[in-house]
C-alpha positions in Angstrom: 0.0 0.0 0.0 2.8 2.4 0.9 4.3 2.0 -2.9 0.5 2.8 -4.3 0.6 5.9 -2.4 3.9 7.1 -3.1 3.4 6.3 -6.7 0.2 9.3 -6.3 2.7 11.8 -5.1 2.0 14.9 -7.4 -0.5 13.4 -9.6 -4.3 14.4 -10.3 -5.6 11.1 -9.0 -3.5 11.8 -5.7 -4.9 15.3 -5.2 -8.4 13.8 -5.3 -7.7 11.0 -3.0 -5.8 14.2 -0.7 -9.4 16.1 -1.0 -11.3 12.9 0.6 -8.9 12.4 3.3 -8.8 15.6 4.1 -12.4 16.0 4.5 -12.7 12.3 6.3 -10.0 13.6 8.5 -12.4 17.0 9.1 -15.1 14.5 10.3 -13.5 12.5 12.4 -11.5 14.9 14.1 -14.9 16.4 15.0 -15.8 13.2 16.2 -12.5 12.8 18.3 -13.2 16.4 19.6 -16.2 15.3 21.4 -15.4 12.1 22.7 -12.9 14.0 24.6 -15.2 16.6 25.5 -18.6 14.1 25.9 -19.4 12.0 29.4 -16.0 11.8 31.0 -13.6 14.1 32.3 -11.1 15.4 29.5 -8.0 14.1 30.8 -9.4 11.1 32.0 -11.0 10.6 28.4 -7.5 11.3 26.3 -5.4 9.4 28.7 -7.4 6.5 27.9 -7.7 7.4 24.2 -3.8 7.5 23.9 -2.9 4.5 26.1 -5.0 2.4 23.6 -3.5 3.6 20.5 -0.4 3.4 22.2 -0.6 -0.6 22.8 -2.7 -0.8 19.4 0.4 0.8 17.7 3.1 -1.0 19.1 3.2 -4.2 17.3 3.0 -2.2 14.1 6.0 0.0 14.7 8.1 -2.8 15.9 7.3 -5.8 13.8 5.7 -5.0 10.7 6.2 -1.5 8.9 10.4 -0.7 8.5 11.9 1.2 11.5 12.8 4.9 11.1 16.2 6.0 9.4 18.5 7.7 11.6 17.8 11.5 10.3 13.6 10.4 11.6 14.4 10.5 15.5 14.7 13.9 15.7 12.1 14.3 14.0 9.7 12.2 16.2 11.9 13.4 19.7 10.1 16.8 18.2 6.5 15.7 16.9 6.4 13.7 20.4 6.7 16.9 22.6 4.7 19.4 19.9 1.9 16.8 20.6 2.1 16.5 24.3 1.6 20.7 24.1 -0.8 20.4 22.2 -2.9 17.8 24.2 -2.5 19.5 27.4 -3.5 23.2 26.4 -6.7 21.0 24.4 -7.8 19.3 27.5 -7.3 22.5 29.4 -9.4 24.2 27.0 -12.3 21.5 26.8 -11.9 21.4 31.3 -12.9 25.6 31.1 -15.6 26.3 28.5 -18.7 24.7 26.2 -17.4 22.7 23.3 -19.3 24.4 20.8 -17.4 27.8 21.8 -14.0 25.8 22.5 -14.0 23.9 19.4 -14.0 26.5 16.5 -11.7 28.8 17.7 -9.0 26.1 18.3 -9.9 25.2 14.7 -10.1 28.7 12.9 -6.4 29.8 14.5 -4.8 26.8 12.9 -5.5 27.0 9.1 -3.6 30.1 8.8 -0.5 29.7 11.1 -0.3 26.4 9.1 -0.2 28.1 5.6 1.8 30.3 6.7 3.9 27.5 7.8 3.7 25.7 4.5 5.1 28.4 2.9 8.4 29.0 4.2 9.0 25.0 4.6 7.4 24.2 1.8 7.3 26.9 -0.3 3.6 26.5 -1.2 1.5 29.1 -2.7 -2.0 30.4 -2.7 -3.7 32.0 -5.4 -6.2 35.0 -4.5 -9.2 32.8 -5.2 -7.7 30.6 -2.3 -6.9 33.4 0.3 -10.4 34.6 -0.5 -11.5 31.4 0.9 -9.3 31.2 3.5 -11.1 34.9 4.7 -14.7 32.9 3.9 -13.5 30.1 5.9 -12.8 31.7 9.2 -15.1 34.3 9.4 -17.5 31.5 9.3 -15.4 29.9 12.2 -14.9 33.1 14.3 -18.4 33.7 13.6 -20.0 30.5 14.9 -17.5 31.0 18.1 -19.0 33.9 18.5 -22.4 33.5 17.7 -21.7 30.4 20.8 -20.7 32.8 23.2 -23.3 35.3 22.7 -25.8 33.0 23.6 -23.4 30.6 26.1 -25.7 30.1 29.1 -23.2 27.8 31.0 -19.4 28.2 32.0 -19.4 31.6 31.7 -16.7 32.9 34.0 -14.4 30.3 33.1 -14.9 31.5 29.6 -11.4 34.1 29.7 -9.0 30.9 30.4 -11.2 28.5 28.0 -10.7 31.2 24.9 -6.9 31.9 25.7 -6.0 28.0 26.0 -8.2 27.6 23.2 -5.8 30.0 21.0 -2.6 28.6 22.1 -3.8 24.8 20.7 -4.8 26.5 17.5 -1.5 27.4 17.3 0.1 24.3 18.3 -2.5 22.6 16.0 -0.2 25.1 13.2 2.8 23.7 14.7 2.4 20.2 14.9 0.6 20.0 11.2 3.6 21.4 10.1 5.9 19.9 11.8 4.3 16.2 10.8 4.1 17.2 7.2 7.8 17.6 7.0 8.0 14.1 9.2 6.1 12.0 6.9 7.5 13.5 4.1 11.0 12.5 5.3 10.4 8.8 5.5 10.6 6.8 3.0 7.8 4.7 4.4 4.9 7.3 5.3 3.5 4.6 7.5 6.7 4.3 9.6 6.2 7.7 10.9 2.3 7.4 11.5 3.1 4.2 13.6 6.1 5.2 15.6 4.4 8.8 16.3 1.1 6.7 18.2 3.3 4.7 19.7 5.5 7.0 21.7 3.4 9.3 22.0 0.7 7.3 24.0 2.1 7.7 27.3 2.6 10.8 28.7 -1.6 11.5 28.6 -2.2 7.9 30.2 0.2 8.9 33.1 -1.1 12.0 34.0 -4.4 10.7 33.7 -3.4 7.8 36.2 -2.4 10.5 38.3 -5.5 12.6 38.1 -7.8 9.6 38.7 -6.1 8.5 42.2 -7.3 11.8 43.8 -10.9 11.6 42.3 -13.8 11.1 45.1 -16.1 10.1 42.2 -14.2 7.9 40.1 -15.5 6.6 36.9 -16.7 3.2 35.7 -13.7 2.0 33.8 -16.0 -0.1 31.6 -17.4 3.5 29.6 -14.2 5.0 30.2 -11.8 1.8 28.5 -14.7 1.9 25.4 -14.1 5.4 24.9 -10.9 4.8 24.8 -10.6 2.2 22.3 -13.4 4.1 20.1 -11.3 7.3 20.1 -8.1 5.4 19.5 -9.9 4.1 16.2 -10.6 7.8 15.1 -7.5 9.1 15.9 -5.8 6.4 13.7 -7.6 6.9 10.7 -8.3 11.0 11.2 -4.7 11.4 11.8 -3.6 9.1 9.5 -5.7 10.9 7.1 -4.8 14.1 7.3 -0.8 13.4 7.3 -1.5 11.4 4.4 -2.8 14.2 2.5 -0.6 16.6 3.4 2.2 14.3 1.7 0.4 13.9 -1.2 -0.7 17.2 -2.0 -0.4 20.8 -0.9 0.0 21.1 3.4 -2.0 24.1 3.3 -4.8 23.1 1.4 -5.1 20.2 3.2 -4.8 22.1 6.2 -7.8 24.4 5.5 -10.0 21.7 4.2 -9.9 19.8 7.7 -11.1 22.7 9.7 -14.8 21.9 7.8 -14.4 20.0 11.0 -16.1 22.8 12.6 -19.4 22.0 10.8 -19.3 18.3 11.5 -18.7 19.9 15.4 -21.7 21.4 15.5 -23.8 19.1 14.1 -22.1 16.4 17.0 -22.5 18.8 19.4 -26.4 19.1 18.4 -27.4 15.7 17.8 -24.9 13.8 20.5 -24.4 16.6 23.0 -27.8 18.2 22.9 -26.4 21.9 22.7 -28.4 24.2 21.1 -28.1 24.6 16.8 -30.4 26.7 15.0 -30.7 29.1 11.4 -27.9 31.4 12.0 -25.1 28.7 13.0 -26.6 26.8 10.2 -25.6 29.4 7.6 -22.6 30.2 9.9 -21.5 26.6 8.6 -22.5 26.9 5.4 -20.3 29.5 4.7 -17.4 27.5 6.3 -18.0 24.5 3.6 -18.3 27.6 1.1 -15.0 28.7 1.7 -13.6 25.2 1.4 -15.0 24.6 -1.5 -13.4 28.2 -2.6 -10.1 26.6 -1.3 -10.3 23.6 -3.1 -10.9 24.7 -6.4 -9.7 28.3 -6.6 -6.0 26.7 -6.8 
């Protein structure tokens, strides 16, 4: 499979197949967003999430795909700690305010950081079509966080800490999607780096979540808690997976803005699983986030 895909690099057929993982990466990542957000406390949930795809992906990075060349360990050393940032300001973020606020700020401070990102590293290039709907693209995510907050009836004095840790893993979520394009992009193997990054970097979260559970008067039934776990290590393996994948064979920031449609799929999770509150105006607030996508896609 690994020779298919590399064989797609820079072709027609491999920007399409980019387009669909991008926007399967956008739903799932929505999905993943709320599973750590849903029933269970947010640490709790992503320490349990990590320590299955950390066990899941162990046999794969030891005994079946090839093992990193010596230039990838830096590379990893710095994807594992980007990641840990990045998961700790998340759960932070989900712990102080409503997910349908939380959520679509995180996503509409990445896109553009990441572009930018793409740019010097990669040396990609937008055309004015595409930065037009970039600017379509996040005023419809700024808009729906802000059309949340208007109307937040819950959480509201946490809401100050919630926004500002909900900025810094928009940036981190720049960081790291830069960061792993350049990683899987240096491997021969694309799947080396997607299995040795889940497998050391499902630790640290299980640890602290260890941690955070011993204090607990109300602990959790680990039943729920070990399915959620096991669900979201399914997501994260093929919405990750995705998303790197396109980025390698196609343009990082395309793929980059195309995944924060992930706001839409947000809302409509946080509507129909999470019973918060949906109605005309965040419908068309979403609209013109696929709008802008679309704009993105084919303005290029």
């Amino acid at each position: 499979m690994s020779a298919w895909l590399i064989s797609l690099e820079g072709t027609e057929a491999g920007a399409r197949l980019a387009l669909a993982l991008a926007l399967l990466a956008a739903f799932l990542h929505a999905a993943f967003g709320a599973l750590q957000k849903g029933r269970h406390d947010p640490w709790l949930s992503r320490g349990a999430i990590d320590l299955c795809y950390g066990l899941m992906a162990a046999p794969f990075a030891l005994f079946v795909v090839p093992w990193p060349e010596p230039h990838m360990w830096p590379i990893l050393v710095g994807a594992f700690f980007i990641h840990t940032a990045y998961k700790m300001l998340q759960a932070l973020a989900y712990t102080q305010g409503a997910y349908t606020v939380v959520y679509p700020v995180v996503r509409g401070t990445g896109p553009l950081f990441a572009i930018l990102g793409a740019m010097v590293i990669f040396g990609e290039t937008f055309t004015s079509w595409q930065w037009l709907g970039v600017g379509v693209l996040l005023s419809g995510i700024f808009g729906l966080a802000i059309y949340n907050l208007m109307f937040l009836e819950v959480a509201r004095d946490t809401l100050p800490r919630a926004l500002t840790f909900a900025v810094a893993t928009g940036f981190f979520v720049a960081i790291y999607t830069t960061w792993d394009a350049y990683g899987i992009r240096a491997t021969a193997d694309p799947f080396t780096f997607l299995a040795w990054l889940f497998f050391i970097d499902g630790w640290v979260m299980p640890a602290y979540a260890a941690l955070r559970l011993r204090v607990m008067v109300h602990r959790p039934e680990p039943g729920p808690l070990i399915l959620r776990g096991v669900v979201g290590a399914f997501v994260a393996f093929f919405s990750f997976g995705s998303i790197m994948l396109a980025t390698r064979l196609d343009s990082v920031g395309e793929a980059a803005v195309l995944r924060e449609t992930s706001t839409v799929f947000a809302a409509l999770i946080g509507w129909l699983v999470l019973r918060e509150t949906v109605g005309p105006r965040r419908i068309a607030l979403m609209a013109l986030i696929a709008l802008g996508a679309v704009i993105v896609e084919f303005g290029g």
